[in-house]
Phi, psi and omega in degrees: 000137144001151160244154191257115176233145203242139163247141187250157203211088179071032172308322162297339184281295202243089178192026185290354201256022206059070191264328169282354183295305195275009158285319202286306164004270155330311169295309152353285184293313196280342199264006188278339224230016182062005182253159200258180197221134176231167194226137160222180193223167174216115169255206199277144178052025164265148154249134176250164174281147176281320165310324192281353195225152191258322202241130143235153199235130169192139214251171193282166171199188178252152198300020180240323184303323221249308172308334217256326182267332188294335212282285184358295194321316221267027197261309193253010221219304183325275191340296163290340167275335180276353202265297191312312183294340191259007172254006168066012156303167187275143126209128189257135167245134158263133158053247177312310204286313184283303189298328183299332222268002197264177155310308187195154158243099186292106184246085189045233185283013175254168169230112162276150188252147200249173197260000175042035186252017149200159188274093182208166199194129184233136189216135159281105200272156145342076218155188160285181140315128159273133170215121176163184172272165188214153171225154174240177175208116174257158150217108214247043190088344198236055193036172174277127180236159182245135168230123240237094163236223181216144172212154199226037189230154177297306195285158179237152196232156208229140168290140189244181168337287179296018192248143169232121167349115177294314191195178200269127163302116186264275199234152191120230190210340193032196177356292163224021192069013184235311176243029145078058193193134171252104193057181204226160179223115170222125232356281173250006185264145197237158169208127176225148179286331204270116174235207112125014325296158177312277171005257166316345160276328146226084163300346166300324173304304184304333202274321190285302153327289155354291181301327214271275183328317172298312189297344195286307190275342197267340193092326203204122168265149210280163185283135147247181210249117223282152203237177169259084167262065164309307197275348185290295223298316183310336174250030163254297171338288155347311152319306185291306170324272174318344163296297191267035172261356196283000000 
């Protein structure tokens, strides 16, 4: 089998959400299944190859995390990331990581400018916190499946013409609390609020990444070979629960 190579994108910056939980995951699954797995990092004023990486990852931060990384993003990063998405590399953005991936983040009289590689606008409106557990219902090629996580954020982001939904909202708040649409899809790059960590809480997802990210070099994605997940399926469950207890 194949190797997987994954790049984290400001893993010192952006990772208040368990963000390493779901790299560690990933490693996981893969080395439970024999493919081998390599790891790099990208921080501030690094460039990377696009080509070199299967996966890229990049984590939640707190809104001073997120000014301190967009300009970097989008001075030493954009290019090459926007090279990686039209070239059907994996990329998951959580949370601060999903919003960079928009146009822009209106934060009272400031604007972070965004990395524009999906049509999207994130605004800090009036209000609470959306906060609780949430479940969504995706489909990533393999029919609709649900996933299940936590989401923690002010800002609420709006989707534009050109955008497509990652998935539907069954309970929580998504985006914005309003129109029942979760997170962004633009071929393989995903950007979502589900946090807490994701990964683990939906190993078909982590499994799926896996399939997609392998398939960009492989040609064809490969079968993998079924895992004991008793304890996944039981925190995936578990997840769920608490989504329809809010």
């Amino acid at each position: 089998m194949s190797e997987l190579r994954l790049l984290a994108l400001y893993p010192d910056h952006m990772n208040i959400y368990a963000d390493r939980g779901n790299i560690l995951f990933l490693r996981r699954r893969c080395e439970w299944r024999g493919i081998g797995f390599s790891y790099a990092a990208s921080g501030p004023g690094d460039r990377f190859d696009p080509s070199a990486h299967d996966l890229v990852y990049v984590g939640g931060g707190q809104d001073r995390d997120q000014v301190l990384v967009a300009a970097d993003m989008l001075d030493t990063k954009r290019d090459a990331l926007a090279e990686a998405v039209d070239d059907r590399a994996v990329v998951l953005a959580v949370c601060g990581g999903y919003q960079l991936l928009g146009h822009g983040y209106q934060l009272g009289g400031d604007r972070i400018a965004g990395l524009g590689l999906a049509d999207l606008e994130t605004v800090r409106e009036p209000g609470p916190r959306l906060i609780g557990n949430v479940t969504i219902e995706v489909d990533l090629g393999d029919g609709p499946r649900l996933v299940a996580g936590f989401e923690n954020h002010g800002g609420r982001t709006y989707l534009g013409a050109e955008a497509e939904a990652l998935g539907r909202v069954v309970r929580g708040h998504g985006n914005n609390g309003q129109d029942g649409r979760e997170g962004v899809r633009r071929a393989n790059m995903f950007g979502t609020y589900l946090h807490g960590p994701l990964l683990p809480k939906n190993a078909w997802l982590a499994d799926r990444l896996i399939q997609l990210a392998l398939a960009r070099r492989l040609g064809v994605e490969p079968e993998l070979s079924p895992l004991d997940d008793e304890l996944e399926s039981a925190a995936h469950e578990s997840a769920r629960l608490a989504a329809s207890k809010g």
